[in-house]
PyMOL Python script that loads the backbone (N, CA, C, O; Angstrom):
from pymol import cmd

cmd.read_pdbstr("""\
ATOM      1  N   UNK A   1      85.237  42.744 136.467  1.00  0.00           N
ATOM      2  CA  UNK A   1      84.446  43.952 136.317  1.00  0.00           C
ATOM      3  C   UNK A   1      84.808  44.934 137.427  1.00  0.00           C
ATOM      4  O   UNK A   1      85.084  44.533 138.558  1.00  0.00           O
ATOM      5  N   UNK A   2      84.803  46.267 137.084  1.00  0.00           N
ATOM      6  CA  UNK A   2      85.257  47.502 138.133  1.00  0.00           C
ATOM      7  C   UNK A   2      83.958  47.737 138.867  1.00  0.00           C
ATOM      8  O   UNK A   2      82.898  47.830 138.247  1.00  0.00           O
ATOM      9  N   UNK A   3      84.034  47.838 140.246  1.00  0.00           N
ATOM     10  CA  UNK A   3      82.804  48.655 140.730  1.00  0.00           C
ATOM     11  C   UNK A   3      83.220  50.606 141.264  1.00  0.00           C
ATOM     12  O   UNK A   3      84.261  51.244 141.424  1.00  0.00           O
ATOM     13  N   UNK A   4      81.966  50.865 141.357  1.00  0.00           N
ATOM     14  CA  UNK A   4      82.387  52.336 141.493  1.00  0.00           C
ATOM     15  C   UNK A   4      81.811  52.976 142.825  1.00  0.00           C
ATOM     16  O   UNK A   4      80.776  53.333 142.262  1.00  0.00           O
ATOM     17  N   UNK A   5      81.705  53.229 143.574  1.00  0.00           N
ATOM     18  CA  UNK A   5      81.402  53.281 145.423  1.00  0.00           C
ATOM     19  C   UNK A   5      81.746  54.991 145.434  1.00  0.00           C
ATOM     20  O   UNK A   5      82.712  55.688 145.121  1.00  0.00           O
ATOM     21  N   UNK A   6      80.422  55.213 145.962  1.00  0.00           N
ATOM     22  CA  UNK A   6      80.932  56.899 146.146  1.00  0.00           C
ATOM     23  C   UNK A   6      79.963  57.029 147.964  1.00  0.00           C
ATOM     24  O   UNK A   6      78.850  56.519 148.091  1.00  0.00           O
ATOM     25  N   UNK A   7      80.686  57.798 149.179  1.00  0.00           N
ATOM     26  CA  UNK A   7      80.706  57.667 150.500  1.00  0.00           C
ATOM     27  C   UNK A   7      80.471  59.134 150.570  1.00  0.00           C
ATOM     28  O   UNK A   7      81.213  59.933 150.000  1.00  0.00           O
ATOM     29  N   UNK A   8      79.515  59.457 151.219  1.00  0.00           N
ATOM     30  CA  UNK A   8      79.132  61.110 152.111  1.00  0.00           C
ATOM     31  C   UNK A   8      79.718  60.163 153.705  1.00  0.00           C
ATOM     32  O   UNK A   8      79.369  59.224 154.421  1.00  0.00           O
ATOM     33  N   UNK A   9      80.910  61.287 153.566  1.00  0.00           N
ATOM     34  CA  UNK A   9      82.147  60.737 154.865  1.00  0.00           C
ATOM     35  C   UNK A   9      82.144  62.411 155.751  1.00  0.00           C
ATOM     36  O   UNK A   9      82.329  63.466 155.146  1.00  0.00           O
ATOM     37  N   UNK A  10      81.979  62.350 156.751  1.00  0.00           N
ATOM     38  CA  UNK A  10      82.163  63.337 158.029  1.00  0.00           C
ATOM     39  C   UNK A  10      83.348  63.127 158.240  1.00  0.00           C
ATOM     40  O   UNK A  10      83.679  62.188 158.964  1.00  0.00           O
ATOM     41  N   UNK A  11      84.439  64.107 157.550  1.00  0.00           N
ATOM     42  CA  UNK A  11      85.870  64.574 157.574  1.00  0.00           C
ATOM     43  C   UNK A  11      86.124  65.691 157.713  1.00  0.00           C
ATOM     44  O   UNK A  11      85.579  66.435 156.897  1.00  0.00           O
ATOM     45  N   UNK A  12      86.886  66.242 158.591  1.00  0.00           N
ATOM     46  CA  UNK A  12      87.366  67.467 159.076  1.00  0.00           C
ATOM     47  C   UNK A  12      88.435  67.833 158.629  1.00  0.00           C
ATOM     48  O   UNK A  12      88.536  69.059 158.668  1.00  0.00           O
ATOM     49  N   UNK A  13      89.574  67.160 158.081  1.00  0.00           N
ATOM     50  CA  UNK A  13      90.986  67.769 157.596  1.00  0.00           C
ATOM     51  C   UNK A  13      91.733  66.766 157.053  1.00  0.00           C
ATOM     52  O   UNK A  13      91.500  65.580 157.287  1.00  0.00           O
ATOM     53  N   UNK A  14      92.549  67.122 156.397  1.00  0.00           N
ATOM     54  CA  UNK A  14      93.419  65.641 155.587  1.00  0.00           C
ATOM     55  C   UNK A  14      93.819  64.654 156.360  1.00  0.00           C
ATOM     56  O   UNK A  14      93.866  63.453 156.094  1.00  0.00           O
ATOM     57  N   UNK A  15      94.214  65.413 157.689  1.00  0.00           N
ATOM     58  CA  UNK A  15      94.344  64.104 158.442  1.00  0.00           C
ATOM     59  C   UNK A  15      93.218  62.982 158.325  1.00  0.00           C
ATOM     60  O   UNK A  15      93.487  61.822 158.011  1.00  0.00           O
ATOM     61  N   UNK A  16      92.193  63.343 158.549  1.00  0.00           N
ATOM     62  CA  UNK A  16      91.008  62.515 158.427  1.00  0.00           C
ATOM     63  C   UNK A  16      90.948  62.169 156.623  1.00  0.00           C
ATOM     64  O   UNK A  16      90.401  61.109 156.317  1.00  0.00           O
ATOM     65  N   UNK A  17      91.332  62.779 155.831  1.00  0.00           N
ATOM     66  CA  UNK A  17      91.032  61.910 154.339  1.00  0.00           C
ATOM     67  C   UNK A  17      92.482  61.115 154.160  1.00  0.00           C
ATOM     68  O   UNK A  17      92.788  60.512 153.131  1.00  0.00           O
ATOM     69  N   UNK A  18      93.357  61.226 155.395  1.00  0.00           N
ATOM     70  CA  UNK A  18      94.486  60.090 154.824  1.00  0.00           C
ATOM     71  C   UNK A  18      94.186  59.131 155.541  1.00  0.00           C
ATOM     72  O   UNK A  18      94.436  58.037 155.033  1.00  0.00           O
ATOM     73  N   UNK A  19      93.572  59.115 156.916  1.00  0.00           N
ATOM     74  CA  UNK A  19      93.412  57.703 157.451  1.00  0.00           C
ATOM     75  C   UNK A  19      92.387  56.721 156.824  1.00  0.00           C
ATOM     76  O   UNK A  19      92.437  55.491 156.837  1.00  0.00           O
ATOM     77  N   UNK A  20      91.038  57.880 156.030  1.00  0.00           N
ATOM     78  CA  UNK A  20      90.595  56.649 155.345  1.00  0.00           C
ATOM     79  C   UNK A  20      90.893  56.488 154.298  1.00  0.00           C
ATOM     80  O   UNK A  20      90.382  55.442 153.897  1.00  0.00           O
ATOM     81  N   UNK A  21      91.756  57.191 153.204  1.00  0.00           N
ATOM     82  CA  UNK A  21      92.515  56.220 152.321  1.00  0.00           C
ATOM     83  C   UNK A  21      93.436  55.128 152.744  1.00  0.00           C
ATOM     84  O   UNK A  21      93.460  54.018 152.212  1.00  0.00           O
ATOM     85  N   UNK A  22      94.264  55.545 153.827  1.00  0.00           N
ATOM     86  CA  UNK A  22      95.120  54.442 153.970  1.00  0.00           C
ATOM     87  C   UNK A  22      93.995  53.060 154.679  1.00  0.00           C
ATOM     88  O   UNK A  22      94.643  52.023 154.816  1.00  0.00           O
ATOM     89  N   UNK A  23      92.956  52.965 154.982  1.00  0.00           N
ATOM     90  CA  UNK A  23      92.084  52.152 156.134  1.00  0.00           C
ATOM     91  C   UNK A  23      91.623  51.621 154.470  1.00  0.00           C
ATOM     92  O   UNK A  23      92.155  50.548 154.183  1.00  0.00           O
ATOM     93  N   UNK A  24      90.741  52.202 153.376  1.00  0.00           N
ATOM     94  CA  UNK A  24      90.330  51.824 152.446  1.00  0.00           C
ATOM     95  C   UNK A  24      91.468  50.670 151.216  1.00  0.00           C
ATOM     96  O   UNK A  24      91.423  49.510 150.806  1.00  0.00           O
ATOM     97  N   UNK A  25      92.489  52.025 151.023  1.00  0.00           N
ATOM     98  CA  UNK A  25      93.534  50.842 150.577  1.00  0.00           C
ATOM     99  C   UNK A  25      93.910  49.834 151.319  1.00  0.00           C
ATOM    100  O   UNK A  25      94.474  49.140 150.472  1.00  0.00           O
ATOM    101  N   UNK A  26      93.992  49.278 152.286  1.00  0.00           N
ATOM    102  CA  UNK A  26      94.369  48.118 152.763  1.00  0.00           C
ATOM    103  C   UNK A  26      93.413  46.797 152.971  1.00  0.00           C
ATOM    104  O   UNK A  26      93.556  45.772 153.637  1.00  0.00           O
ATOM    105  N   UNK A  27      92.102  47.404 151.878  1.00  0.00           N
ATOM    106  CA  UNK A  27      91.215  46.282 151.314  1.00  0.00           C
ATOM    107  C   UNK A  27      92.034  45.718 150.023  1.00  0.00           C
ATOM    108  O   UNK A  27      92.498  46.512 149.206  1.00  0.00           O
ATOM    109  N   UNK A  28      92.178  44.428 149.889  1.00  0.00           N
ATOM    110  CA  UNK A  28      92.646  43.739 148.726  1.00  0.00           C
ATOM    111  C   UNK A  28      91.765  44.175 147.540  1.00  0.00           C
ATOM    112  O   UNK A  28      90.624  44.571 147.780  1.00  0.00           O
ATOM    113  N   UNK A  29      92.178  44.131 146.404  1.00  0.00           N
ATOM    114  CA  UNK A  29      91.881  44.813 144.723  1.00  0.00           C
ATOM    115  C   UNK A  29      90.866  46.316 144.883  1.00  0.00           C
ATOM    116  O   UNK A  29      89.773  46.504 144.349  1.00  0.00           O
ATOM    117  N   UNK A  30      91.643  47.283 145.806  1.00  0.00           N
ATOM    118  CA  UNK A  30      91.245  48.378 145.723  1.00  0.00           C
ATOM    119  C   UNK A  30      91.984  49.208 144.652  1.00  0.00           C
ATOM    120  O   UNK A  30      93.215  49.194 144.662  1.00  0.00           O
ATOM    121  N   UNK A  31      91.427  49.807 143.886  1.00  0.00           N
ATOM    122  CA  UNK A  31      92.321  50.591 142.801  1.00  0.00           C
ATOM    123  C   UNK A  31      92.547  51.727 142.968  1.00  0.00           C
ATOM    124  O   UNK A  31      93.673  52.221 143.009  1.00  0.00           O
ATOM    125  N   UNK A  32      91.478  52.318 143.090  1.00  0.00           N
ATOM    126  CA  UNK A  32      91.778  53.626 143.965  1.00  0.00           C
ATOM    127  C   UNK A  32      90.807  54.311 144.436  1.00  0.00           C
ATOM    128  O   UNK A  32      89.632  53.953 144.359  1.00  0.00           O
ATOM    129  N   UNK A  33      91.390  55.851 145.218  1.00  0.00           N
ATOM    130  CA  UNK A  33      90.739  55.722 146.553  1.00  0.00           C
ATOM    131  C   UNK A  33      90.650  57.713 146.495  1.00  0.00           C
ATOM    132  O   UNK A  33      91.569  58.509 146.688  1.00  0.00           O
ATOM    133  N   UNK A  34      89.676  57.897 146.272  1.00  0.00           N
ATOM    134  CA  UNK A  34      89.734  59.522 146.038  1.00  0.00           C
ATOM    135  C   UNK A  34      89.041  60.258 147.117  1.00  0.00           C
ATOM    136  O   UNK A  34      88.000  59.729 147.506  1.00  0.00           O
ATOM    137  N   UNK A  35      89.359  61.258 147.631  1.00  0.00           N
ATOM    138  CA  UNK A  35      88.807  61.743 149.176  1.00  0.00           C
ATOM    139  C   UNK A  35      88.398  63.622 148.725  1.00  0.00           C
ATOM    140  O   UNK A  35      89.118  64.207 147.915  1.00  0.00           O
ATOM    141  N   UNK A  36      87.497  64.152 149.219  1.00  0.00           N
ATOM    142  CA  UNK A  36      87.591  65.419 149.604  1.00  0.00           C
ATOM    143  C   UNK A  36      86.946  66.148 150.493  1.00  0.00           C
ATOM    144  O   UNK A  36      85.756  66.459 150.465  1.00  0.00           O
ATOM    145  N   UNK A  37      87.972  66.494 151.509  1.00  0.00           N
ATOM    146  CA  UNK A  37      87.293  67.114 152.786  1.00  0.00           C
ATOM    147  C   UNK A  37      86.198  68.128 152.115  1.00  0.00           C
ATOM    148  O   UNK A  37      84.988  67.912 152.181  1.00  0.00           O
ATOM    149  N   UNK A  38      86.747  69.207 151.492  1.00  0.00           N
ATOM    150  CA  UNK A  38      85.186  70.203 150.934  1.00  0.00           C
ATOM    151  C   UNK A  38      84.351  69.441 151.275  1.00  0.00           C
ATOM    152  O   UNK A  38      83.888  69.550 152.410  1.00  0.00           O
ATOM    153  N   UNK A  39      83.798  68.214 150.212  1.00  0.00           N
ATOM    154  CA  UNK A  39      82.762  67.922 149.763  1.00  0.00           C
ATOM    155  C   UNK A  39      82.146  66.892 151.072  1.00  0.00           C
ATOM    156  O   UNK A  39      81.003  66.657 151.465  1.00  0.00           O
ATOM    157  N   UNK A  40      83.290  66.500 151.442  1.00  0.00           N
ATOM    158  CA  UNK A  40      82.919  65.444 152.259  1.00  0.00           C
ATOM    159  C   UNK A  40      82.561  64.035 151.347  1.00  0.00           C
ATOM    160  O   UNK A  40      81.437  63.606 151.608  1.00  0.00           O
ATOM    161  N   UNK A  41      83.127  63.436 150.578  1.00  0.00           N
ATOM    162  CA  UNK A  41      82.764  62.629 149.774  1.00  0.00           C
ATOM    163  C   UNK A  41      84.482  61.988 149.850  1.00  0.00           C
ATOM    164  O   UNK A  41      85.548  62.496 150.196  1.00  0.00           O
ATOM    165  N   UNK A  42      84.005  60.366 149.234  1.00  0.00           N
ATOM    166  CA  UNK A  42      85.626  59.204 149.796  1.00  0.00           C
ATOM    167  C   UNK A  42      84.514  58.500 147.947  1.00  0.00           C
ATOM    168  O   UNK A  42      83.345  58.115 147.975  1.00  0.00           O
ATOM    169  N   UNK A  43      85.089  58.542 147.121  1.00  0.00           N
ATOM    170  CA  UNK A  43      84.939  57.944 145.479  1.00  0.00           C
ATOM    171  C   UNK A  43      85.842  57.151 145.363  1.00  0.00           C
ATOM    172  O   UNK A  43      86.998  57.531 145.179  1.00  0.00           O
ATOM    173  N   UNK A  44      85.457  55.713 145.458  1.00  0.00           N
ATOM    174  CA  UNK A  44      86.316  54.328 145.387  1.00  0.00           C
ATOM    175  C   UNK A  44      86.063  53.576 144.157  1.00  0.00           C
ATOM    176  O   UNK A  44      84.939  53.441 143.673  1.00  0.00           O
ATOM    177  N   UNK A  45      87.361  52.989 143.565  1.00  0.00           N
ATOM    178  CA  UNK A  45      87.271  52.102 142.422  1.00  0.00           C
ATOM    179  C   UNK A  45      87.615  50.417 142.459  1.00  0.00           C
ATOM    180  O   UNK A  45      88.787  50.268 142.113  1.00  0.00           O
ATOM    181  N   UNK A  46      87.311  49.812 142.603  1.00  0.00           N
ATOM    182  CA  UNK A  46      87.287  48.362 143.316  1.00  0.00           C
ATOM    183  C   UNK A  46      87.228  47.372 142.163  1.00  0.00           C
ATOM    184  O   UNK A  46      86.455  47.607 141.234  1.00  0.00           O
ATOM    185  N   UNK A  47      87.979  46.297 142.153  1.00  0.00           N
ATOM    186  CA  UNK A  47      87.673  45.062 141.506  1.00  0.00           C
ATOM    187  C   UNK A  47      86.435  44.489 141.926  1.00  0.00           C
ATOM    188  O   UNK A  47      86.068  44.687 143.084  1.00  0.00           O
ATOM    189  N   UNK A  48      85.415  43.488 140.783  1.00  0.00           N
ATOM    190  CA  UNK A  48      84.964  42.825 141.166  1.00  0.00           C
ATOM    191  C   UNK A  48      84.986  42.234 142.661  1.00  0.00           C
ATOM    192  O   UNK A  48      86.089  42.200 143.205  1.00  0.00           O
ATOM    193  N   UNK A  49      84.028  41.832 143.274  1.00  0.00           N
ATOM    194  CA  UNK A  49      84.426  41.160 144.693  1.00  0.00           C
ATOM    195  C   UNK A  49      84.103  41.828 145.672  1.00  0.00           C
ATOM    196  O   UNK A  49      83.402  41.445 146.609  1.00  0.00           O
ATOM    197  N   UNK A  50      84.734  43.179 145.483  1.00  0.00           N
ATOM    198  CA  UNK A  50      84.979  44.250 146.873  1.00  0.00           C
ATOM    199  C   UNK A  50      83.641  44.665 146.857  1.00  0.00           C
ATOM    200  O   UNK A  50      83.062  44.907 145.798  1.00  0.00           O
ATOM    201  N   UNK A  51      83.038  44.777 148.100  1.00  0.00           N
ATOM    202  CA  UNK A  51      81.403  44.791 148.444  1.00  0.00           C
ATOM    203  C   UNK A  51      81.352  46.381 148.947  1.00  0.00           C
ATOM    204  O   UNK A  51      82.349  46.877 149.470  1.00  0.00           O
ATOM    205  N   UNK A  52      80.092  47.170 148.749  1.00  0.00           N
ATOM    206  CA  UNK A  52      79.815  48.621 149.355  1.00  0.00           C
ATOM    207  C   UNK A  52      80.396  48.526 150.921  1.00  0.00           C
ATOM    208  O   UNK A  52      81.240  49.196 151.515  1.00  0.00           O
ATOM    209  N   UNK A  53      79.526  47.340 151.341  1.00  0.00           N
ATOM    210  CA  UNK A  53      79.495  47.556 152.634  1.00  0.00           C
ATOM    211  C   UNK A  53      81.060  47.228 153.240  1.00  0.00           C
ATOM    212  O   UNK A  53      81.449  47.937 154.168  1.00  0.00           O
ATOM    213  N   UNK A  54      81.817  46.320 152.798  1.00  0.00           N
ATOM    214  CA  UNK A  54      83.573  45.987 153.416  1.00  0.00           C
ATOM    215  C   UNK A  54      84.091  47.256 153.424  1.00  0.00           C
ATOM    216  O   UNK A  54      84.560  47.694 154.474  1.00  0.00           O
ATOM    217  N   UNK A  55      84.082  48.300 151.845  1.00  0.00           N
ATOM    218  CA  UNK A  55      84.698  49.714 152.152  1.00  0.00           C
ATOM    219  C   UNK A  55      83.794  50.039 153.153  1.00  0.00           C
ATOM    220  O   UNK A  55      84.466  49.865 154.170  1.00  0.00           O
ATOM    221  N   UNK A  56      82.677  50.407 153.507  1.00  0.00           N
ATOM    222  CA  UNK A  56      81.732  51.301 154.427  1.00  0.00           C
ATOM    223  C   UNK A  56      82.906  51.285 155.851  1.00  0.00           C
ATOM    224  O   UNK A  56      83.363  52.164 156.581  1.00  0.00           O
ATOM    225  N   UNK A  57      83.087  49.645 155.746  1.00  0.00           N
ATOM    226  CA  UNK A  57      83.551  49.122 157.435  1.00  0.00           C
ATOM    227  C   UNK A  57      84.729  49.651 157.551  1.00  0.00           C
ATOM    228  O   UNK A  57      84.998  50.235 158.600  1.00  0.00           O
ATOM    229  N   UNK A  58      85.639  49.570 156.559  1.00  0.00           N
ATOM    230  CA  UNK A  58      86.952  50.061 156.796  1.00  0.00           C
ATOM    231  C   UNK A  58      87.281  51.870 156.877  1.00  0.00           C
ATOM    232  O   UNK A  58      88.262  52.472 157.313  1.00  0.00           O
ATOM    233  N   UNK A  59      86.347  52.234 156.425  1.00  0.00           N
ATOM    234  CA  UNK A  59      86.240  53.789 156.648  1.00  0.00           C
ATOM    235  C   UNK A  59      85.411  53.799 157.974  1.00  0.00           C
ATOM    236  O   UNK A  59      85.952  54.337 158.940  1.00  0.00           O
ATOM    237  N   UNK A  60      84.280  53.317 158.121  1.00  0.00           N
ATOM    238  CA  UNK A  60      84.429  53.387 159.582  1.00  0.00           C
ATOM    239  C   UNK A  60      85.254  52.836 160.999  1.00  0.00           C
ATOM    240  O   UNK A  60      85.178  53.358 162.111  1.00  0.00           O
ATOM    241  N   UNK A  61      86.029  51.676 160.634  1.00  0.00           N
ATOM    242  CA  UNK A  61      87.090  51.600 161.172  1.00  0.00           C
ATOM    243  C   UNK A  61      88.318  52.391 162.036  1.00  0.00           C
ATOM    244  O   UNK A  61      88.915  52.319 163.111  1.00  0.00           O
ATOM    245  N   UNK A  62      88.241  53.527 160.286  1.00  0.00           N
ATOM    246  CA  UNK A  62      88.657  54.323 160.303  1.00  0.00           C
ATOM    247  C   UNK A  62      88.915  55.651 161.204  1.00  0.00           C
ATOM    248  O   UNK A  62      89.787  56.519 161.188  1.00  0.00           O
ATOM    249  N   UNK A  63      87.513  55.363 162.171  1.00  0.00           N
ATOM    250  CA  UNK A  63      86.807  56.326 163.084  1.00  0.00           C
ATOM    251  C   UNK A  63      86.230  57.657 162.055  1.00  0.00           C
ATOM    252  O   UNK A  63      86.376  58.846 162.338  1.00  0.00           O
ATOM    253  N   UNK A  64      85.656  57.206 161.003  1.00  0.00           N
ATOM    254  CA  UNK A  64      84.675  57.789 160.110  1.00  0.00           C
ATOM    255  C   UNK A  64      83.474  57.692 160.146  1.00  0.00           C
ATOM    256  O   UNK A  64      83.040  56.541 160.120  1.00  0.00           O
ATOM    257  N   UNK A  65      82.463  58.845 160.220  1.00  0.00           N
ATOM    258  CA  UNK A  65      81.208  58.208 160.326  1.00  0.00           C
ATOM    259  C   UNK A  65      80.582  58.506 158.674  1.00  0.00           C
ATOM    260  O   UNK A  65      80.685  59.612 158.144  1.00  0.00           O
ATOM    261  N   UNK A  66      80.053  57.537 158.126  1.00  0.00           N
ATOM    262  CA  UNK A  66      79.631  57.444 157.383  1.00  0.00           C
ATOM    263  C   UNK A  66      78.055  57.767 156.989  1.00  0.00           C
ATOM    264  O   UNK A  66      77.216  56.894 157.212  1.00  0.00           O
ATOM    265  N   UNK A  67      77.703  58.898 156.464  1.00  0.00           N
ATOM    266  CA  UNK A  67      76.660  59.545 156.479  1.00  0.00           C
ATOM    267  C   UNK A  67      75.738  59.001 155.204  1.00  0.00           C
ATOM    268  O   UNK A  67      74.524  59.140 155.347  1.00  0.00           O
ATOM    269  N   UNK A  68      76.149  58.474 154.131  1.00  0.00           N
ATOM    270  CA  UNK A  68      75.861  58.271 153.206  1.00  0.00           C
ATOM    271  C   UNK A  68      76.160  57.254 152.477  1.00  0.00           C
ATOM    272  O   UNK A  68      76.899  56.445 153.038  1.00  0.00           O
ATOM    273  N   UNK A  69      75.760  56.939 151.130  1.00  0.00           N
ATOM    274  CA  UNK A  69      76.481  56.459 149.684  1.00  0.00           C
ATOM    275  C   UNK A  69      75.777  56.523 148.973  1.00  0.00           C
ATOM    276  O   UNK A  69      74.639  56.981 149.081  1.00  0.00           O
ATOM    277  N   UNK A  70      76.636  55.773 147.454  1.00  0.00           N
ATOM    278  CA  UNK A  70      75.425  55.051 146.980  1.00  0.00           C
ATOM    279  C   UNK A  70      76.901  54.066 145.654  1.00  0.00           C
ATOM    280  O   UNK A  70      78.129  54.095 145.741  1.00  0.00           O
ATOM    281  N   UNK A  71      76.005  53.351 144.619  1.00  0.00           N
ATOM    282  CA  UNK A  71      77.007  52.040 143.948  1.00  0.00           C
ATOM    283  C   UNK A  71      76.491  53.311 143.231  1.00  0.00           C
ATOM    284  O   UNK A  71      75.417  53.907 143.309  1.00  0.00           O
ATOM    285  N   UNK A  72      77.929  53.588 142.301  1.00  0.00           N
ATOM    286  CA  UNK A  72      77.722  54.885 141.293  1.00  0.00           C
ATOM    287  C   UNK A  72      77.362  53.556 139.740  1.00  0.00           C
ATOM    288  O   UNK A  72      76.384  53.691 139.004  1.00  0.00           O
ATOM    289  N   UNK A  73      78.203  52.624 139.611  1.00  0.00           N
ATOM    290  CA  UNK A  73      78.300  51.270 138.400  1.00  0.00           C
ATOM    291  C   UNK A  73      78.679  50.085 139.227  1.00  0.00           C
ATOM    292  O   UNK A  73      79.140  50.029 140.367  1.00  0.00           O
ATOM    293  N   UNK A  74      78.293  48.917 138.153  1.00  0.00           N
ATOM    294  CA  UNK A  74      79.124  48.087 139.080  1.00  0.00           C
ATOM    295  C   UNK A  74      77.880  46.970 138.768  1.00  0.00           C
ATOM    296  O   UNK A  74      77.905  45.856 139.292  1.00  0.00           O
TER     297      UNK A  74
END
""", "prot")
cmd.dss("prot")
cmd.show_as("cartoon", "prot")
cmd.util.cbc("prot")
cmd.orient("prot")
């Protein structure tokens, strides 16, 4: 089953929406990984398994602060 993960992310410039795609993709059965500084929003598509909170960590990892979410399906 797909889950669907949508992140209110404090990003300033692509630099900041490529480090947390690349920090997000390097979770195992991530499918994909959609970012937009405008909005400030990181919309993730995940296999079964992959938990809200593992993406949360890896975007904050990321040196992202994470302002938000919510499980859009899943």
């Amino acid at each position: 089953m797909t889950q669907f993960y949508e992140y209110d992310v404090q990003m300033s410039c692509g630099g900041c929406a490529s480090a947390v795609r690349t920090a997000v993709n390097s979770l195992p059965d991530v499918q994909s990984v959609e970012t937009s500084v405008e909005k400030q929003k990181v919309n993730v598509t995940v296999a079964d398994g992959v938990t809200f909170d593992q993406v949360k960590l890896a975007i904050e990892n990321a040196g992202k602060h994470v302002k938000g979410g919510k499980i859009i399906a899943g």
